[in-house]
N, C-alpha and C positions, 0 to 999 in steps of 0.2 A: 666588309662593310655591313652593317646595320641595314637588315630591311625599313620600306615603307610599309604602312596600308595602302597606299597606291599601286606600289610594285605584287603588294600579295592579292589585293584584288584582282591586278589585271594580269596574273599569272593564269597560262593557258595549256592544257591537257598537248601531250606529244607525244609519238608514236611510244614510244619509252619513257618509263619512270622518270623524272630528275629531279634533284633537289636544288632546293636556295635557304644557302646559311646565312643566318644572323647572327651568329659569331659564338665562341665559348662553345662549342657542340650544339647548340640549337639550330635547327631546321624545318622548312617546311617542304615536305614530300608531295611532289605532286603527280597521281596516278593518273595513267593514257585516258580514266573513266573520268576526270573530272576532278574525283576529288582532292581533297589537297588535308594533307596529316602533319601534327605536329612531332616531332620527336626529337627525345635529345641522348648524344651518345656521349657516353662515358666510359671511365676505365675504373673497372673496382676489385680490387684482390688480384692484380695483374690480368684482369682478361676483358674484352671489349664488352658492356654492356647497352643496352638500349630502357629509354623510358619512352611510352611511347603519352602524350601530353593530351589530346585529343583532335577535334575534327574542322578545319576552317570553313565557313564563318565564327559556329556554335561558341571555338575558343577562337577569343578577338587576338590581335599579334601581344596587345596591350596582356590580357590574360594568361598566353599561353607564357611571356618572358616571367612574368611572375609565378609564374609556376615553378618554368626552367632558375629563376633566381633563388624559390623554395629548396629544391633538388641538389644545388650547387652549396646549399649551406647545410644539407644531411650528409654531403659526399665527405666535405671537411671537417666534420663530424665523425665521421668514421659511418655511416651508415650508409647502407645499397637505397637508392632511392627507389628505385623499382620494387624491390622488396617490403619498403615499407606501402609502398602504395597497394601492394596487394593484400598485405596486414591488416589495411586500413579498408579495403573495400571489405576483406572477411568479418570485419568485424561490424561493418554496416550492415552485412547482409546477415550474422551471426554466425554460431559455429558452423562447418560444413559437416559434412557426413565423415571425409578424411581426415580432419582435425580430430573429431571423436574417436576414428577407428585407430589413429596413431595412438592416443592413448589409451584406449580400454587394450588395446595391446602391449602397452607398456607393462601394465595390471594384469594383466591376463598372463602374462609366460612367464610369470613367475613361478620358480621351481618344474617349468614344464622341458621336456628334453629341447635338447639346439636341433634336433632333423626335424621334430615334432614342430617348431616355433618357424621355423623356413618352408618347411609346409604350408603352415596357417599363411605366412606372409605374403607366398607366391600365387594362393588361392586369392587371398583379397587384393590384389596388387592386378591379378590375371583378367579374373572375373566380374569384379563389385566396382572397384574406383573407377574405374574406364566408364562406369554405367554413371553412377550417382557419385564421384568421389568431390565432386566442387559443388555440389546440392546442398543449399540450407540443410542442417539437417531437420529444424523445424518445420521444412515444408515438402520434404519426404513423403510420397502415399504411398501404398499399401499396389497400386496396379505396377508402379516402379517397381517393386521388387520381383513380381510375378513376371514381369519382361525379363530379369535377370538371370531368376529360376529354369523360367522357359530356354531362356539363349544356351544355357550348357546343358540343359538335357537336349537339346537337338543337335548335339556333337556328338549324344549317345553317353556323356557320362552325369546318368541316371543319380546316383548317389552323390557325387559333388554338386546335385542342384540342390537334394534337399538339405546338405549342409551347409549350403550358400545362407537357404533361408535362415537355418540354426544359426550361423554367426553372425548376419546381420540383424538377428532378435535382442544376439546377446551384445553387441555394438549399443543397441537402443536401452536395452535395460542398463548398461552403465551410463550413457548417456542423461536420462532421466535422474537417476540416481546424483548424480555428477552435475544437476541444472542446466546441461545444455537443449534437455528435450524437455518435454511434457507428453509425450504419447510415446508407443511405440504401434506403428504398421502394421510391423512381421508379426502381431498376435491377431491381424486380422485373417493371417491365411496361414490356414494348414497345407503342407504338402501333399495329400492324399486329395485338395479339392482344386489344386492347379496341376498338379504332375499326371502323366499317365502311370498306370500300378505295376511295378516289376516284381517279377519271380523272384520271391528271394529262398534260395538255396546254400549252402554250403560251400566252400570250396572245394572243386572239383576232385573228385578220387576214384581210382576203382575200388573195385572189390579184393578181397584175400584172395580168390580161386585166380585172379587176373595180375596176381603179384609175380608169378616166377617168368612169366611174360614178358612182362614189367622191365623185370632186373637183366633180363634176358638182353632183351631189345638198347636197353640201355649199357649195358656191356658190351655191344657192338656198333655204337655207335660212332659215326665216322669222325667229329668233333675231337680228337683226345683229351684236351685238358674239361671240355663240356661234359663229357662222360665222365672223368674223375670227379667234376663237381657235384655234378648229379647222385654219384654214388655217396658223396662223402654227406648230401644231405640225406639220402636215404638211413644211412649209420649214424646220422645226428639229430635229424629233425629239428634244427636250428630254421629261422625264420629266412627267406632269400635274400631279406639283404644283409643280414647279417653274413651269411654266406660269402655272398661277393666281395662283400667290402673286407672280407679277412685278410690280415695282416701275417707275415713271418713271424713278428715280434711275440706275438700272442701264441705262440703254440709248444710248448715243451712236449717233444717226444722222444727224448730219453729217460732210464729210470725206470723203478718200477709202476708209475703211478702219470703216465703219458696223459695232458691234460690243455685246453682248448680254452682261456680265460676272454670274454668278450669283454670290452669296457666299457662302463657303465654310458658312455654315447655313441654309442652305436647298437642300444639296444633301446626296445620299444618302451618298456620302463621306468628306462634312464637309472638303472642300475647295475651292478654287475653281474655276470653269470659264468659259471665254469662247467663246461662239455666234460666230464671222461671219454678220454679213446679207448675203443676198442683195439684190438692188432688190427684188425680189419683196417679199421682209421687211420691209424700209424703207417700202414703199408698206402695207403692211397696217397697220405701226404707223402711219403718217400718219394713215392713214384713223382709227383707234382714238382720235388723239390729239383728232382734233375733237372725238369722245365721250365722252373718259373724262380726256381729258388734264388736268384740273383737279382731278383727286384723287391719292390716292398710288398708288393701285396700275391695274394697266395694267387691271384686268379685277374689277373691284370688285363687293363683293357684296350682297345683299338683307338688308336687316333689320340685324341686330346684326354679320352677318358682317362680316367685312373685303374679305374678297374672294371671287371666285368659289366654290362646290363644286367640287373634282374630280368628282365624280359628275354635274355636267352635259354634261360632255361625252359620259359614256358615255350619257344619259339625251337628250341630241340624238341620238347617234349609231342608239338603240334607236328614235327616233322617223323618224329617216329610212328604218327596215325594215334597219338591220343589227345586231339582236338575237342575238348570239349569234356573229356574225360579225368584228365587227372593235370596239375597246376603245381608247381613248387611248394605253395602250403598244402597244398593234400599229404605229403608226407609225414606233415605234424601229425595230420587226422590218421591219417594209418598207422603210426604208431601209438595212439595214444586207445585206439580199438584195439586192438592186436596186444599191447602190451596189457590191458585191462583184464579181456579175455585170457591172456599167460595166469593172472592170479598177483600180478605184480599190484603194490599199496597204492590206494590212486596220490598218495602224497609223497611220494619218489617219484611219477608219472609226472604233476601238476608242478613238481621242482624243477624237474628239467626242462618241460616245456617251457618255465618261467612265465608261471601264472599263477605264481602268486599274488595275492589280494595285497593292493598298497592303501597304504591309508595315512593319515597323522601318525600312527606309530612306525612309518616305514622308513626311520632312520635303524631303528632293530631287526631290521630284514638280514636273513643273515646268509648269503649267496651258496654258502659250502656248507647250507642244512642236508640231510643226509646223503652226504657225498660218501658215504663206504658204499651203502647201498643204492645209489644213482650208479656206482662203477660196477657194481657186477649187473645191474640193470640193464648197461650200455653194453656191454661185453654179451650177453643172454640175446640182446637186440639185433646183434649184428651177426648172434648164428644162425637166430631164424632167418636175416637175408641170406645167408650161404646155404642152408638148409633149401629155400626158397630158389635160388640160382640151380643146385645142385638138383631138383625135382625138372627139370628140362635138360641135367643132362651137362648144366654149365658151370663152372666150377666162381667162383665170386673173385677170387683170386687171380 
């Protein structure tokens, strides 16, 4: 049956919620506090929706059924009422700060890698939208962001705040560009005049005198497939995650020309690169193959994961007493010192590491530039660790 105004008027607050229908999915909710809410439920794309109409007296019954009779002609329609109602408020209030960041990200990752793009995503999704993501973005200021800034460096990570501010600059400068803004905030603050100033140093390494130690310590380490990995980045100096996320598929080692192909997404890049083995190499993956060789990935992981953590290696490496000291990408850096000081070309160096300079012409990049001399490179690489092992006594093998 059909409400009155008489019956909604003289409807009275009780221990518990309850409602009173007017029929067709409209109701009026009346909360233990008094008040009394309009709402109307629906079903749309098979699942129960709600619109919620507004507040009694403010919406009269007369008001609120004309609403609900609105809502009941977008439903046969094909349209979510609820949906369009929040369309409809965004567009009174104008764009929000999340409208603009959905698309200067649409713009933005183009041609950018897919780890690289789920990064950016999970950063602003984590950090930014929870703060200002239903914010006008026209009435955005400039202390908003600096609460933002501040909230993740007081987790301690110092660097994702002041990249917080970088993208939500560069969110406003398309923005502006695009007519949603006229200003942009984030040029009202630099990170050096909200953040406190972090050391910035290198990734962690020792020294050469501190390498046969090194190798030493990690040869004996109680982890076995952990110590295989470790070594195998020492004989590669591939990046860690690259490392972890290696595959079976990708590794030919047979032949005379044993060789380690990453693909072009799963590298920082977003191109491709090809490792030469060393024997050295080839005998570690052997060893690994008995252990792990029946799954897909070279170095597979606990639980749900797929494959290893990057943060075990550092989390071995903290356990062997080099906290602080030396980090997964240090091994890049000790190769690329050590290999320099050898007399090696720094552009067989700068190949392998995969630092070469991308640019507009980097469809001509060409992954297997001088791959004769990157393989005795690698092969040279991998005696001075045996060399290195063998100066304590330890054989590398």
């Amino acid at each position: 049956m059909n409400l009155t105004d008489t019956e909604v008027r003289r409807a009275r607050p009780a221990a518990k919620m309850y409602r009173m229908s007017d029929g067709h999915g409209l109701y009026l909710q009346v909360q233990p506090n008094g008040t009394k809410l309009w709402h109307y439920g629906y079903r749309f794309e098979g699942r129960q929706r709600l619109l919620s109409i507004g507040t009694y007296p403010t919406v009269t019954l007369a008001a609120a059924r004309e609403a609900h009779m609105q809502a009941r002609r977008m439903l046969v329609a094909g349209n979510n009422p609820a949906a369009e109602k929040q369309a409809q408020k965004r567009t009174a209030q104008g764009t929000t700060f999340e409208d603009a960041v959905r698309l200067w990200l649409q713009h933005w990752k183009t041609h950018k890698a897919p780890r690289y793009v789920k990064q950016m995503e999970a950063r602003i999704d984590g950090d930014i939208l929870p703060a200002i993501g239903n914010r006008p973005i026209r009435e955005i200021e400039a202390p908003e962001l600096v609460a933002i800034s501040k909230a993740i460096e007081a987790r301690g990570a110092h660097e994702l705040a002041r990249r917080a501010l970088e993208t939500i600059g560069q969110v406003f400068r398309y923005a502006i560009a695009n007519g949603m803004a006229t200003r942009n905030p984030a040029s009202d603050v630099k990170p050096a005049d909200v953040l406190k100033p972090v050391k910035v140093s290198n990734h962690a390494r020792v020294g050469a005198k501190e390498l046969p130690a090194l190798f030493k310590a990690i040869l004996g380490y109680s982890g076995a497939i952990t110590s295989l990995a470790m070594r195998l980045m020492a004989y590669t100096f591939v990046r860690t995650g690259e490392l972890v996320g290696a595959r079976w598929e990708e590794f030919t080692l047979d032949g005379d020309s044993p060789r380690w192909d990453i693909p072009a997404e799963r590298m920082k890049m977003d191109t491709p690169h090809i490792v030469p083995l060393s024997h050295q190499a080839v005998e570690v993956l052997r060893t690994l193959k008995k252990l792990t060789g029946t799954g897909e990935h070279v170095f597979p992981g606990s639980g749900k994961a797929k494959h290893m953590s990057a943060g075990t290696i550092l989390l071995a490496l903290d356990r062997m007493g080099y906290r602080g000291e030396m980090t997964g990408h240090g091994f890049r850096g000790i190769a690329s010192t050590l290999l320099h000081e050898a007399g090696f070309d720094e552009k067989y160096i700068e190949a392998q590491l995969a630092h070469q300079k991308r640019n507009k012409a980097a469809a001509a990049y060409n992954h297997a530039a001088y791959l004769a001399q990157r393989t005795g490179m690698m092969q040279a690489w991998a005696d001075i660790w045996d060399t290195l092992a063998k100066a304590k006594g330890q054989a590398a093998d």
